[in-house]
C-alpha positions in Angstrom: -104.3 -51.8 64.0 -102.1 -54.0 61.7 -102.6 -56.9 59.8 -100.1 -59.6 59.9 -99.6 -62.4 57.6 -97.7 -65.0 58.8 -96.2 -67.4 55.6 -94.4 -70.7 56.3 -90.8 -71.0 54.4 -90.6 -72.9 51.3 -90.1 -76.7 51.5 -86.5 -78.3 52.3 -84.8 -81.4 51.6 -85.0 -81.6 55.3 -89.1 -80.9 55.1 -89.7 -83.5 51.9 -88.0 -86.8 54.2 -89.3 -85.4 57.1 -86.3 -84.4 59.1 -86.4 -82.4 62.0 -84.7 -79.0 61.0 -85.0 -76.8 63.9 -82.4 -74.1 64.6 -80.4 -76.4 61.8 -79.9 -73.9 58.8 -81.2 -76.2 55.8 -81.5 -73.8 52.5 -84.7 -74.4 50.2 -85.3 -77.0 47.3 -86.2 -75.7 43.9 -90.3 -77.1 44.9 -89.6 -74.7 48.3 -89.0 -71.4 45.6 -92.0 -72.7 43.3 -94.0 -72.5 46.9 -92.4 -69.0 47.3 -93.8 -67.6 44.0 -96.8 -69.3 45.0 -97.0 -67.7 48.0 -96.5 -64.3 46.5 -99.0 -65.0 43.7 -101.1 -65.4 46.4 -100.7 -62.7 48.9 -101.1 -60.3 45.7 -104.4 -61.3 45.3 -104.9 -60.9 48.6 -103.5 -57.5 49.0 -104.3 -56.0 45.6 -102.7 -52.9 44.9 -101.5 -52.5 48.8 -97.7 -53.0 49.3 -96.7 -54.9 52.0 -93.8 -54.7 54.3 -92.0 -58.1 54.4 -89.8 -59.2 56.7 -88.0 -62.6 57.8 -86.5 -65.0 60.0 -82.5 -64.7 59.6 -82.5 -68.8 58.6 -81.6 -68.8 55.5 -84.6 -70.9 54.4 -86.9 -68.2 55.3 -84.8 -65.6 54.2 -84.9 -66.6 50.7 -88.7 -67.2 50.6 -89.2 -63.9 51.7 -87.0 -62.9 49.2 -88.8 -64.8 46.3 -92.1 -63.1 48.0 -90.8 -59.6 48.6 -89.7 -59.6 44.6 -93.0 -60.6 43.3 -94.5 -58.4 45.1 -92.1 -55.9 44.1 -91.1 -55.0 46.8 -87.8 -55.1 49.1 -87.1 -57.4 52.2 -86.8 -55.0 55.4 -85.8 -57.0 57.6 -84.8 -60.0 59.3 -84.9 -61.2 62.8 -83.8 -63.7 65.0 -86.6 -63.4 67.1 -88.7 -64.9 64.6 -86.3 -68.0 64.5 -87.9 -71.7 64.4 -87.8 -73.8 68.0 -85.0 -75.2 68.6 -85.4 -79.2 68.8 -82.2 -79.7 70.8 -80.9 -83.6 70.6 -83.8 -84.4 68.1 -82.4 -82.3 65.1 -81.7 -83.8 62.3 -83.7 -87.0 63.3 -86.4 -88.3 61.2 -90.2 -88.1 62.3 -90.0 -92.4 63.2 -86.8 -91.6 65.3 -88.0 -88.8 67.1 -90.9 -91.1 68.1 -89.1 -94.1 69.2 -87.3 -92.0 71.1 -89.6 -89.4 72.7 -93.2 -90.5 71.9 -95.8 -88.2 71.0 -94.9 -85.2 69.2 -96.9 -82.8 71.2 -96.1 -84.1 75.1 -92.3 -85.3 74.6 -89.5 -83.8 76.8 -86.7 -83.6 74.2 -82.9 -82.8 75.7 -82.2 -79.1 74.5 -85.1 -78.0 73.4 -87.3 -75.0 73.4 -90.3 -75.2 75.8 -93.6 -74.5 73.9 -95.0 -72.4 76.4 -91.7 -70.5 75.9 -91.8 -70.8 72.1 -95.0 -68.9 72.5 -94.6 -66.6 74.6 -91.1 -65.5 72.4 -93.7 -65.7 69.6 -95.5 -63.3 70.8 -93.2 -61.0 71.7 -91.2 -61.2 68.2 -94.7 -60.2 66.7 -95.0 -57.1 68.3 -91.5 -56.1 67.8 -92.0 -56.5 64.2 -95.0 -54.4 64.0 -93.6 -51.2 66.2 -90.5 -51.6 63.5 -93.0 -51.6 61.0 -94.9 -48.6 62.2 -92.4 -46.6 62.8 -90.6 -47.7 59.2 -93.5 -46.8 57.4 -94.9 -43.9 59.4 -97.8 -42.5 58.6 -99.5 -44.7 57.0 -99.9 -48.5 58.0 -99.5 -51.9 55.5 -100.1 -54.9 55.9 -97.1 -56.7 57.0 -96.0 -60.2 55.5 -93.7 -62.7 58.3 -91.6 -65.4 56.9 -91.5 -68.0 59.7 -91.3 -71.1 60.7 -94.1 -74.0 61.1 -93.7 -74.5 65.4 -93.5 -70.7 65.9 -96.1 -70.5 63.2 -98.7 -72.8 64.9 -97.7 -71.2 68.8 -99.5 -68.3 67.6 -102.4 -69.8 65.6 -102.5 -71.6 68.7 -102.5 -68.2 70.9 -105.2 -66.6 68.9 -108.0 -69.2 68.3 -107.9 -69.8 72.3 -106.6 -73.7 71.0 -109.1 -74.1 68.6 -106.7 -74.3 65.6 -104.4 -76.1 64.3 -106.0 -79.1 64.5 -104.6 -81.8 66.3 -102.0 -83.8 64.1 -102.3 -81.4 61.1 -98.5 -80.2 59.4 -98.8 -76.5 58.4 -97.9 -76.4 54.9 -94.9 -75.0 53.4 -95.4 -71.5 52.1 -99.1 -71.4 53.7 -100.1 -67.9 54.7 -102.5 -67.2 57.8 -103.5 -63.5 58.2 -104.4 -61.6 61.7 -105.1 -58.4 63.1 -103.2 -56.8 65.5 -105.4 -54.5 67.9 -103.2 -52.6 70.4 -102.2 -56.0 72.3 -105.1 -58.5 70.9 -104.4 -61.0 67.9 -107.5 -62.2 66.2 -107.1 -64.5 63.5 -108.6 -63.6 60.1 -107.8 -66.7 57.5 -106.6 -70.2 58.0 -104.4 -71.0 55.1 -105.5 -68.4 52.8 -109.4 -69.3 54.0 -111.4 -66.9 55.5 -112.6 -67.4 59.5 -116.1 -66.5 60.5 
């Protein structure tokens, strides 16, 4: 078994007026790196003395977080992946959240020109989860860590949304930058183990 925490990047200008960022490679703010150390301040309470592996999305806005983590964890970045990329919004990148809805409607039923299907989003999810953990077990054979994702907040809540059977995120609630969510990997099951750093019964 492996435990994976999955960590939203660090805010963007993009994130603070609420632009649609998307496959659009925004870098992070100086308050995204504060969430970054934040994040890693954080995740080495969780872990105690336990060194993680950390690994990233190849946007440059995850990248860097992960950096900011992996370094105060003292540790390196390993590696990054595509895979693990945020969904790609198509037309409505770069759009504000009041144009996307004048356009499109509701966030969670509109059919946007270009981009990613959810149920696809998901199920690429998925798959870029497991690829990151047999990299990780075979990169740190024998023994297992924890492993620490940098991702983004629609692939974020795809699998929160695959592992609580629906149950969580809430309806209408934005994932916050640099929040961490930790789950165990059991041969093919994910089971969610805290919700933004609290714990699930």
């Amino acid at each position: 078994m492996t435990t994976i925490i999955l960590v939203r990047h660090g805010e963007t200008d993009w994130n603070r007026d609420r632009r649609i960022q998307g496959r659009t490679d925004i870098p992070l703010n100086d308050r995204g790196r504060q969430q970054a150390r934040d994040a890693a301040a954080a995740l080495r309470a969780q872990l105690g003395d336990v060194d993680p592996l950390v690994v990233s999305s190849d946007l440059s806005r995850a990248r860097e977080t992960a950096e900011i983590i992996a370094h105060g964890l003292g540790v390196e970045l390993t590696r990054e992946y595509v895979e693990l990329r945020e969904r790609a919004y198509g037309d409505a990148e770069g759009l504000d959240t009041a144009e996307f809805f004048a356009r499109w409607g509701d966030w969670y039923t509109a059919e946007v020109p270009g981009a990613e299907a959810r149920d696809d989003l998901r199920r690429r999810a998925i798959d870029a989860l497991q690829l990151v953990v047999r990299d990780a077990r075979r990169d740190a054979a024998p023994a297992s860590p924890p492993v620490v994702i940098v991702s983004h907040g629609a692939l974020i809540r795809e699998v929160i949304l695959h592992a609580t059977a629906g149950e969580l995120p809430p309806v209408g609630e934005r994932l916050a930058n640099g929040a961490s969510f930790t789950f165990l990997l059991e041969r093919e099951r994910l089971s969610m183990r805290t919700y933004a750093g609290s714990a699930l019964r």
